[in-house]
C-alpha positions in Angstrom: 38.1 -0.1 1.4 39.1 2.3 -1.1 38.0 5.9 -1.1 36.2 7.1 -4.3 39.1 9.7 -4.6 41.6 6.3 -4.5 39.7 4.8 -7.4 39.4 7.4 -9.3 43.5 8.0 -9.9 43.2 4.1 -10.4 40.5 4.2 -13.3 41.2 7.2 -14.5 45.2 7.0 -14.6 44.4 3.8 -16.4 41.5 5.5 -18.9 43.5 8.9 -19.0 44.1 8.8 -23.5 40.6 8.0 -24.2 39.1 10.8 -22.1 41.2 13.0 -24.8 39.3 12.4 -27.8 36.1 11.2 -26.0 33.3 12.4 -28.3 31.2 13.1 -24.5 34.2 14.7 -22.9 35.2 17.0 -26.4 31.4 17.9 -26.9 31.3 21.4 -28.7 28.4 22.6 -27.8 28.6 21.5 -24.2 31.8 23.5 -24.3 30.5 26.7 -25.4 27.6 26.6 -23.2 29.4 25.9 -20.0 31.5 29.3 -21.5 28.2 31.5 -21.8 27.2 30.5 -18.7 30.3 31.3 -17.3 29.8 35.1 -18.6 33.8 35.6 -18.3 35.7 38.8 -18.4 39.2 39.4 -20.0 40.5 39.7 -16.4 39.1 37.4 -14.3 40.8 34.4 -12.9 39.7 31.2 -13.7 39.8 27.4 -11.6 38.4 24.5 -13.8 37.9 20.9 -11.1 38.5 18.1 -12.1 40.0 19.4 -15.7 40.9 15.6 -16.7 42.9 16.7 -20.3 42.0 19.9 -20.1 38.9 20.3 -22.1 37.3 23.0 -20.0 40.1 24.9 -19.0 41.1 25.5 -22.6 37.8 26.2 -24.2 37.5 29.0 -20.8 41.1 30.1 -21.6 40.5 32.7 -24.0 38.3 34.8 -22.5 39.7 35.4 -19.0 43.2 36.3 -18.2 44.7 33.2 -16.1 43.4 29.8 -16.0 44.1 27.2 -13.0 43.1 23.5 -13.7 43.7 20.7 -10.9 42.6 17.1 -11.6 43.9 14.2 -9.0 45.1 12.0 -11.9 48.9 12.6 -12.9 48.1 11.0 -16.3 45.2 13.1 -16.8 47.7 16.3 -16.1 50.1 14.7 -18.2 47.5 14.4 -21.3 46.7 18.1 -20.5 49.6 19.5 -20.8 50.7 17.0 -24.1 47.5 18.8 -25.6 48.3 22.8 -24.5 51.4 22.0 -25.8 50.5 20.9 -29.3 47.7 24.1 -28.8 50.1 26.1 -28.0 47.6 27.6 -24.9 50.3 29.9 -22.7 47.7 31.2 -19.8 46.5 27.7 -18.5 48.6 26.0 -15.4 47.9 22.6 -14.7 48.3 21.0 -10.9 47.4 18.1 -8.6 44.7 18.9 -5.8 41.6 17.3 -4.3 38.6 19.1 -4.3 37.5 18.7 -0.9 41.1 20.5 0.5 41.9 23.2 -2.1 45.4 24.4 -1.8 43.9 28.0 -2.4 43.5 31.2 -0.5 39.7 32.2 0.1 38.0 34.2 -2.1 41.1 33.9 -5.1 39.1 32.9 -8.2 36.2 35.0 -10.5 35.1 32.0 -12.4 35.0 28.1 -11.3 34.0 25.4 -13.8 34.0 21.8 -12.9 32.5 19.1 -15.6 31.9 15.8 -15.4 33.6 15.3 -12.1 31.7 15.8 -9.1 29.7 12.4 -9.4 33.1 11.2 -8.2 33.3 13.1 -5.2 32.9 11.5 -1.8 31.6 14.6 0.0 29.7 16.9 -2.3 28.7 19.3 0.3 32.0 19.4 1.3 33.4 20.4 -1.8 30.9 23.1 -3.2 31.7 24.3 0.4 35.6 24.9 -0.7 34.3 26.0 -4.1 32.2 28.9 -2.6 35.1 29.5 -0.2 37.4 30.0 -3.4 35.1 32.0 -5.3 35.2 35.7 -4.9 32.0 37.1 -3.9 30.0 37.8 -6.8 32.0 35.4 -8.5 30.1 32.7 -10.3 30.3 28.6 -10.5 29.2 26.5 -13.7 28.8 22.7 -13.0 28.4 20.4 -16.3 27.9 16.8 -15.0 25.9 13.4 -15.6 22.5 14.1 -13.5 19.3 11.7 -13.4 15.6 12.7 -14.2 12.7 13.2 -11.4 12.0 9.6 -11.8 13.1 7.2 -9.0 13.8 4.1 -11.0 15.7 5.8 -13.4 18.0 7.3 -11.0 18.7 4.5 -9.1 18.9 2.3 -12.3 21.4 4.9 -13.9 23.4 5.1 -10.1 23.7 1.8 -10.3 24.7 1.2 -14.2 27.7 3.9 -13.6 28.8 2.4 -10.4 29.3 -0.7 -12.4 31.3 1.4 -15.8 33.0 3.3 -12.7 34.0 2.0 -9.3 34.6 5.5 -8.0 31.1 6.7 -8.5 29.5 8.4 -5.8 26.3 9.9 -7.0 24.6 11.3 -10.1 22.2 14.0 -8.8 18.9 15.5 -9.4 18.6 18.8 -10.8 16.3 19.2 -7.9 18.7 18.0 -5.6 21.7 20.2 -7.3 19.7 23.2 -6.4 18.7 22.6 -2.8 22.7 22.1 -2.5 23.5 25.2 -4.2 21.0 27.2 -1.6 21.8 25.8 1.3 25.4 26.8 0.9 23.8 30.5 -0.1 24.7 30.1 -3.8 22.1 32.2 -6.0 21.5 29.5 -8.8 21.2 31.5 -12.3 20.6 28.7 -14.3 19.6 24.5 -14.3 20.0 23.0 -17.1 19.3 19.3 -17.7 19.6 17.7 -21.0 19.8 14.2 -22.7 22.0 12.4 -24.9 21.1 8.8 -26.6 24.5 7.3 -26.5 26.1 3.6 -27.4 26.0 1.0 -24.5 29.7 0.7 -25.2 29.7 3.9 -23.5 29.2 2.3 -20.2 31.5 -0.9 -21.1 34.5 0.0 -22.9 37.5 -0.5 -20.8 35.1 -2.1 -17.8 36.0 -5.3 -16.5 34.5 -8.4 -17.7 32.8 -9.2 -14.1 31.4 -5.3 -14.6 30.5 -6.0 -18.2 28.5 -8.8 -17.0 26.4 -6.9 -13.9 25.7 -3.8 -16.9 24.3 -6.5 -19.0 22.5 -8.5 -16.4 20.6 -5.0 -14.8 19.2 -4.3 -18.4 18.3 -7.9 -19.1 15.8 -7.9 -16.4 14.5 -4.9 -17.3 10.3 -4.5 -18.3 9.6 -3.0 -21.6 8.4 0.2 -19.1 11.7 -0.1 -17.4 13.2 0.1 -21.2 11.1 2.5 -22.8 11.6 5.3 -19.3 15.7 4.6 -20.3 15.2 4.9 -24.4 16.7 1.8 -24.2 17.1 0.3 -28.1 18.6 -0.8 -30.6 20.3 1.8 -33.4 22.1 0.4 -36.7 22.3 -2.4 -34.9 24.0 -1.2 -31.3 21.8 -0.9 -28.3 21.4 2.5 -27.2 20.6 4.1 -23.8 19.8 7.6 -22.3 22.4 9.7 -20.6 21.0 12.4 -18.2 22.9 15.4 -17.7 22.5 19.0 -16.0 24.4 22.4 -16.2 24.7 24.6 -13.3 25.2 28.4 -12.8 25.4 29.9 -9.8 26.5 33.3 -7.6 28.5 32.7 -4.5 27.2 35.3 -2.2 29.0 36.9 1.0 30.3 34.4 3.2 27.0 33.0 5.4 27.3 32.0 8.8 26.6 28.1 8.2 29.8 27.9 5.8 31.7 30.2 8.3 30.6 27.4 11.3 31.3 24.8 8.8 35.0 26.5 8.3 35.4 26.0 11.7 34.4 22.3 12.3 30.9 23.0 14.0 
């Protein structure tokens, strides 16, 4: 079986041009929010996760010094670096790396963004454990990513409806859940933010497979009017419409604590 890290340069290497001009993915005020969260400083040191084309990393680039931004897609690099080019952005690097190993030194970064990736990843604990280990201390992490509501059909409805748009979906969390992470690794969380856009169904469909197409459609057609109304699930000009949960994160990464230092060491 395929890792979700496997699928994702699959689907996403496949995907990479529309995630360009994707209206969710190019979302202005989303962008600017995730950079007053950040608070940055002209000389901090940046790493945006899972930068896809870049979207983060270049709305972050003016206001530090140096920007780093890994994705494990090469065509999502490639689109990146097609759009600093045509930006003309000079202080954002672009490089492969996973998530869960980062090919950093500890404590090297003031700032690390990640949006709308870490749904993908197979370990999450894992991987806000090499985030913290990355971050300087007193540095600060702001996560933008799909989420799900207190409300346990929803989320395992939603769960299930991206696992189908998305073979290498892992998990949409709780804001609830997002912040028991965040402590347990010692993070100070400054900030949880859900929020909720109404978007098109094609949202979950285009450039699914027909079988997937199929499972979206046959989850919402047995669906109770309750079911429907908890999802905002309608029609609009004619289109049928459905909720997307989201939730932006701010955090402190504190001194190294002993659980990430046993952690470090396999225990």
């Amino acid at each position: 079986m395929k890792t979700p890290e496997e699928a994702a340069k699959r689907i996403f290497g496949a995907r990479a041009p529309r995630y360009t001009t994707s209206a969710a993915h190019t979302d202005p005020q989303v962008l600017a929010r995730v950079v007053e969260l950040s608070r940055p400083k002209r000389h901090w040191t940046a790493l945006d996760i899972g930068t896809g084309p870049g979207h983060t990393a270049f709305a972050v680039a003016p206001h530090v010094s140096h920007v780093i931004a890994v994705d494990l897609t090469r065509e999502m690099l490639a689109e990146a670096e097609r759009l600093q080019c045509e930006r003309s952005i000079a202080n954002v690097h672009f490089g492969a790396a996973d998530v869960h190993a980062l090919p950093f030194p500890d404590e090297t970064f003031d700032l690390i963004t990640c949006r709308r990736a870490a749904h993908h990843f197979s370990d999450i604990i894992r991987a806000l454990r090499e985030m913290k280990r990355a971050l300087r201390v007193g540095g600060r992490l702001v996560i933008d990513d799909r989420s799900v509501p207190e409300d346990d059909f929803v989320d395992a409805c939603m769960n299930e409806l991206d696992r189908y748009h998305d073979e290498s979906h892992v998990r949409q969390y709780r804001a609830s859940e997002w912040r028991q992470m965040l402590e347990r690794l010692g993070f100070s969380t400054e900030r949880v933010e859900p929020y909720i856009r109404h978007r098109p169904l094609s949202s979950l469909t285009e450039g699914v497979s027909w079988e997937n197409v199929q499972s979206i459609h046959e989850v919402l057609q047995r669906l109770s009017d309750g079911h429907r109304q908890a999802l905002s699930l309608r029609d609009v000009n004619g289109e049928p419409y459905i909720n997307h949960w989201y939730v932006i994160i701010s955090a402190i990464a504190p001194n190294a604590s002993p659980e990430l230092a046993g952690a470090k060491d396999g225990t």
